[in-house]
N, C-alpha and C positions, 0 to 999 in steps of 0.2 A: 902941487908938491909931490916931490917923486917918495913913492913907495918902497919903505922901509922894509926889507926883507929877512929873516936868519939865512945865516950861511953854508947851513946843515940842509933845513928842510924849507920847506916854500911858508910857514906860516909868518904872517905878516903884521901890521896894527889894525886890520879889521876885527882883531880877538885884543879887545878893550887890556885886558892883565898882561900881555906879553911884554917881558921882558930881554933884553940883551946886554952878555958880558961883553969885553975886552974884544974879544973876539969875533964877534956877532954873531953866535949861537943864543937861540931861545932858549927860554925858561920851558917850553915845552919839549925838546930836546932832551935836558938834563934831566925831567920829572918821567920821560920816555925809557932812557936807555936805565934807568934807577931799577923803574918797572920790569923790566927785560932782562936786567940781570936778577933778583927778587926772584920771578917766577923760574930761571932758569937752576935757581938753588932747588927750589918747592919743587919743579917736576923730580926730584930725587925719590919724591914721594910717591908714586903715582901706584905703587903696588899697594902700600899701604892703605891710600883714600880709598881706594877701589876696594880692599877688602873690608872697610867699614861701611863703606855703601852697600854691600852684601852683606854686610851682620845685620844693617838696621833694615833690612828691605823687609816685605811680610808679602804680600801678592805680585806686587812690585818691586824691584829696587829704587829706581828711578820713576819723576817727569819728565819729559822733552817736547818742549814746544818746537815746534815745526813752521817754517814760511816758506819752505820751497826753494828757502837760497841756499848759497853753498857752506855756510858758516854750522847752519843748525841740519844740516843734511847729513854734514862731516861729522859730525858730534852723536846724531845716529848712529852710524858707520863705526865709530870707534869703539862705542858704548858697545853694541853685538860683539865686537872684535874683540872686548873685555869679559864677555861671558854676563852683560849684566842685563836684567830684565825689567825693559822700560814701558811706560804706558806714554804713549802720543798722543800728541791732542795738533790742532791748530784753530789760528783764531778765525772766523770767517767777518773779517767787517763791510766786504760788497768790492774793494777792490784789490783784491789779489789779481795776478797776473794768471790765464788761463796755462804758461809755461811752467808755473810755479805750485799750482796744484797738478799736472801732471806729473813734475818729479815728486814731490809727497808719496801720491797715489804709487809710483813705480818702487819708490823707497820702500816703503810699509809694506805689499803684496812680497818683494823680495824674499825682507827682512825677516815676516809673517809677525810681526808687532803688533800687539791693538792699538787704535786709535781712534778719537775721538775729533770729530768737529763742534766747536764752541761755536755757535752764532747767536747774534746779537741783535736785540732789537734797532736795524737800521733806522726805523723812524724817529728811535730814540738818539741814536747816534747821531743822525743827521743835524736834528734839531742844537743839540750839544757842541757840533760842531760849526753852524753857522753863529750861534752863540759865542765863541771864539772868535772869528773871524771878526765879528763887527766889534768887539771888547778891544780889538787891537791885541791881539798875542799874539807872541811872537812865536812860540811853539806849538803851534795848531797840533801837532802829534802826541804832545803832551797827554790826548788823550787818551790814544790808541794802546801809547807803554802803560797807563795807569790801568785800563782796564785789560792788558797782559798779566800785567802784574801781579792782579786780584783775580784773574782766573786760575792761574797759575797756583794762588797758594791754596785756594777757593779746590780746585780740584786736586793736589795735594792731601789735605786734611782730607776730603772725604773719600780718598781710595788710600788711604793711611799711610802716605809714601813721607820718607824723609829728607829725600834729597830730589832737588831739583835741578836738572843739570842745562846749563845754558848755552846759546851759541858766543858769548859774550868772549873776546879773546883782549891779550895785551898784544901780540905780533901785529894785527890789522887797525887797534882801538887803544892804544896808546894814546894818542896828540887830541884832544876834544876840549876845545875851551868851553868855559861852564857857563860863561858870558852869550854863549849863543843859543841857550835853551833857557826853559824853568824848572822848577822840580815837579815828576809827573807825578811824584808819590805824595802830591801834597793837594788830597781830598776835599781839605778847609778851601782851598782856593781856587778847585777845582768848580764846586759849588758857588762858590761867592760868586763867581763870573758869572756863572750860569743867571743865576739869580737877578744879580744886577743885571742883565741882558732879557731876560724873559717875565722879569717875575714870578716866577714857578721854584718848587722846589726842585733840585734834582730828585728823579726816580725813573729804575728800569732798566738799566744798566749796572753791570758788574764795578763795585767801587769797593775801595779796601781805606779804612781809615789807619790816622797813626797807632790808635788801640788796639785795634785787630791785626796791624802787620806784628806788632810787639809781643801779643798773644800766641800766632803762629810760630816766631819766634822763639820767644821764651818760652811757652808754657809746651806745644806742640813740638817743636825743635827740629822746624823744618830749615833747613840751608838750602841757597845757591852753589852749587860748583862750577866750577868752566874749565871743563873736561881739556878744553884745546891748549890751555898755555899749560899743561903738562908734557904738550908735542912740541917738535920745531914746526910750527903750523905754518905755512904756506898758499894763500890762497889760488893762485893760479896751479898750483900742483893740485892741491885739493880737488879744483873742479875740473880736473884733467883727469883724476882717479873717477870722479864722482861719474862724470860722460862713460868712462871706460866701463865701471862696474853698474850702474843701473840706467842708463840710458839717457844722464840728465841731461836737461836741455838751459844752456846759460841764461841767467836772468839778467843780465846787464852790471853794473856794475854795485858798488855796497848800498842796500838794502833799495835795490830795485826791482825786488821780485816782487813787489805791490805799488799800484799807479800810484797811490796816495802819496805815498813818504818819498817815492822818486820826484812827485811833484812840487812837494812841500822842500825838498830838500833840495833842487834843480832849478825851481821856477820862482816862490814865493821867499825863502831867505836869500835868494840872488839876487831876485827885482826888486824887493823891497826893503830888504835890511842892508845890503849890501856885503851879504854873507857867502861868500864859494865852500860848502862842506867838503869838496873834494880836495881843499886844500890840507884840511887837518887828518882826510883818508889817506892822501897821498904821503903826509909828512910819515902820519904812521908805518907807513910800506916802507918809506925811507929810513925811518929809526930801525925798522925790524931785518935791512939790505933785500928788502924784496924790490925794491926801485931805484933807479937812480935820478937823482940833482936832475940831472941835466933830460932826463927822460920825463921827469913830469913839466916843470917846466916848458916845455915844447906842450906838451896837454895841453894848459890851464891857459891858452894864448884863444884857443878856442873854447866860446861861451856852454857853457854844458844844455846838454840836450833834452826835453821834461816832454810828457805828454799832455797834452790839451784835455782838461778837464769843461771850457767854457765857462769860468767861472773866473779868467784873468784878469779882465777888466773890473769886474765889480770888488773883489779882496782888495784890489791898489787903491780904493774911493775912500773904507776907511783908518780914521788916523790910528797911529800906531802908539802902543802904550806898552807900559811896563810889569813884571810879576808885582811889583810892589805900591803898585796903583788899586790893586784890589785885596782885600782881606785875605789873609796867607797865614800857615804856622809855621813860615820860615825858622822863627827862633825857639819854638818846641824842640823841632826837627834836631837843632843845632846842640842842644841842651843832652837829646839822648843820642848822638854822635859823640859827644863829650863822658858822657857816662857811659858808652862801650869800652871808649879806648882807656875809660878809667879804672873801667872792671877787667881790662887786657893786663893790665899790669899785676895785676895779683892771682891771673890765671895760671 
């Protein structure tokens, strides 16, 4: 059966929700270019966010997590360029790319920032994460972002910062159907898995429940910001600034400056789910005019390229399952999304 494509960007029926108008434009398309004008109102603001980010700072203004790639590098870069004063951290989970903490390292000495390495019990990780693998899930990373997450807000609160500023943008992260992940921030199911796979309880590892993220939140009043969709952000420019001014050295392509997630996202949603992520990378390049049609397309004819972990054959043996196979607080979650946007309205 030939492959349904939109007319706009390359995303296809392999993303279960997608939909097409009259036209054949997706449904990711229209929720992209929505985005894109949204933030392009909001960056009007960008004097102001920043000068509350300096009202609320006390040692710090800012967090910024760090990988070594170009997204959270840039956001760096900006951040000093704003006059604001950040504490760095990055995460260490065993497979960062050796190019990827060299740019860190050249960023930070530059920029003369503090910064901190998070490292994590690998033995605990590992176990967690072969526990995944044999559960059938489909977002093995699932776990990497939750215990981001929970570092994140984890070291926040205890260097008293209020804003945490991310590499997270709409120009490059627009197009991502939600059908090809699960929620990382969801502890209850993070655990269940675990459990049913080991028998053990989860311990040892940085985890954030929906209690404590709501805490932090509410009571603490720590935010997210993402410093980048107040720019016309440009990735390929970015990392052509980034080479020029500290020396960086390219990580490949989104979020391959760690073997792991280049893997998971290259090698095991492509062999096994039937998942290409560069296609929802690419469509987003293409909502934001940093690609064109016709230039990705010519890509995506060649199978993307992953590095050998040696663990390819045994993740394809087993069967594959779903977030809702295992105990989850999916409709908690949904209940207090429901009660933000309910308390939006009388803000």
């Amino acid at each position: 059966m030939e492959q349904i494509i939109c007319k706009k960007c390359v995303m296809d029926k392999s993303a279960e929700e997608i939909k097409f108008d009259e036209d054949g434009i997706c449904n990711f398309c229209k929720q992209a270019q929505k985005a894109l004008k949204e933030i392009r109102i909001e960056s009007l603001n960008l004097t102001k966010r920043i000068e509350q980010i300096k009202k609320d700072g006390n040692k710090y203004d800012c967090l910024i997590g760090l990988s070594g790639g170009v997204d959270s590098s840039t956001v760096l870069h900006y951040a000093i360029k704003l006059g604001l004063r950040p504490l760095c951290f990055s995460l260490d989970n065993g497979y960062n790319k050796p190019e990827a903490n060299e740019n860190i390292k050249n960023l930070v000495e530059k920029l003369e920032v503090p910064f901190e390495i998070y490292k994590i019990d690998l033995k605990k990780y590992t176990e967690l994460q072969k526990a995944f693998f044999k559960a059938g899930i489909k977002n093995i990373e699932a776990i990497t972002d939750h215990i981001l997450f929970a570092v994140s807000y984890k070291l926040a609160n205890k260097y008293k910062i209020k804003w945490i500023i991310s590499g997270g943008n709409t120009a490059t992260e627009s197009v991502m159907p939600a059908s090809w992940g699960e929620d990382p921030r969801d502890l209850y199911w993070i655990k269940s898995v675990y459990k049913k796979m080991t028998g053990k309880k989860l311990k040892g590892l940085p985890m954030i429940s929906l209690l404590e993220e709501q805490y932090y939140r509410l009571i603490k009043g720590i935010k997210f910001f993402r410093l980048l969709d107040y720019y016309n952000y440009n990735r390929l420019e970015a990392e052509q600034n980034l080479i020029k001014n500290f020396k960086f050295q390219s990580t490949g392509g989104k979020h391959e400056e760690n073997y792991l997630t280049w893997w998971y996202q290259s090698f095991f949603l492509y062999t096994k789910y039937g998942i290409d992520k560069r296609k929802a990378f690419y469509s987003s390049l293409i909502n934001s005019g940093q690609m064109t049609r016709k230039e990705v397309m010519k890509m995506l004819v060649q199978n993307p390229v992953y590095p050998r972990l040696g663990i390819e054959e045994m993740v394809m043996k087993y069967l594959r399952k779903n977030y809702s196979d295992y105990p989850n607080s999916a409709w908690l979650r949904k209940i207090v999304i429901k009660l933000y946007k309910w308390a939006k309205i009388f803000q």
